[in-house]
N, C-alpha and C positions, 0 to 999 in steps of 0.2 A: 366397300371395305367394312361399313359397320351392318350388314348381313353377314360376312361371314365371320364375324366377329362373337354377333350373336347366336349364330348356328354353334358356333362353337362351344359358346358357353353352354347352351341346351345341351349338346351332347355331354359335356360335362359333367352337368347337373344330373341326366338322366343315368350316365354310368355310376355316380354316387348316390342316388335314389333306389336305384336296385340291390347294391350293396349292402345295403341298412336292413339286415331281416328282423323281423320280433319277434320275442320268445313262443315255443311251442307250444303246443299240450302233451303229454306223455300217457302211459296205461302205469297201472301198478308194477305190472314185470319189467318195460323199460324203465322205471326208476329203482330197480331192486339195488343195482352197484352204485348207484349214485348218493352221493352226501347232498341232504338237503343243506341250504342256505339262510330257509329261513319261510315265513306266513307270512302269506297275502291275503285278503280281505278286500272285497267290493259290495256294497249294497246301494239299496234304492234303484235297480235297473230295472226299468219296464220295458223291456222289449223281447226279444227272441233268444236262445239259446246262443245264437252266433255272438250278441251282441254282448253277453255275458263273457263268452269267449274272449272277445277283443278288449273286454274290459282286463281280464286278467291279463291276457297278454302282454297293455300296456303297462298295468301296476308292475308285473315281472319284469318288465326291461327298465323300467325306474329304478329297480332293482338291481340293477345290473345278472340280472338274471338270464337264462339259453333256454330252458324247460321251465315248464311247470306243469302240477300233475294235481289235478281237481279233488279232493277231498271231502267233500261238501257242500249242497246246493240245496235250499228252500227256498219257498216262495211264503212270503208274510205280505199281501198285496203287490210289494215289488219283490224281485227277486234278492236274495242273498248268496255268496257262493264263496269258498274259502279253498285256498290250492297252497301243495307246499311248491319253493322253488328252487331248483338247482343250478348250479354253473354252469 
């Protein structure tokens, strides 16, 4: 009983895990009809391009954010990168 107890619960879990998406990236022309929400902001990432990515991503969904759309990216030793974000 407490196998399919637990199987159960894993499917569960596994159908509310996919559920859960994070906010996107967008180009300039997908957000032309959209009302921004508001500025994000991530620094000191040292890593890849992706990593920067999922940084915003997650700042965005903290945000209660669906999109966001990259604005700005240098690098000062680590990276900097600033996105607007929409609903």
């Amino acid at each position: 009983m407490n196998i399919k107890t637990t199987i159960s619960a894993l499917s569960i879990l596994s159908v509310l895990s996919f559920s859960a998406f994070s906010a996107q990236p967008i180009n300039q022309n997908q957000a032309q009809n959209l009302q921004p929400i508001g500025v994000i902001n991530v620094s000191g990432i040292n890593g890849t391009p992706s990593d920067i990515r999922q940084a915003l991503s997650d700042k965005a969904d903290a945000q209660g954010a669906k999109t966001f759309r990259v604005i700005e990216v240098r690098q000062e030793g680590n990276y900097h990168a600033t996105a607007e974000i929409y609903q």
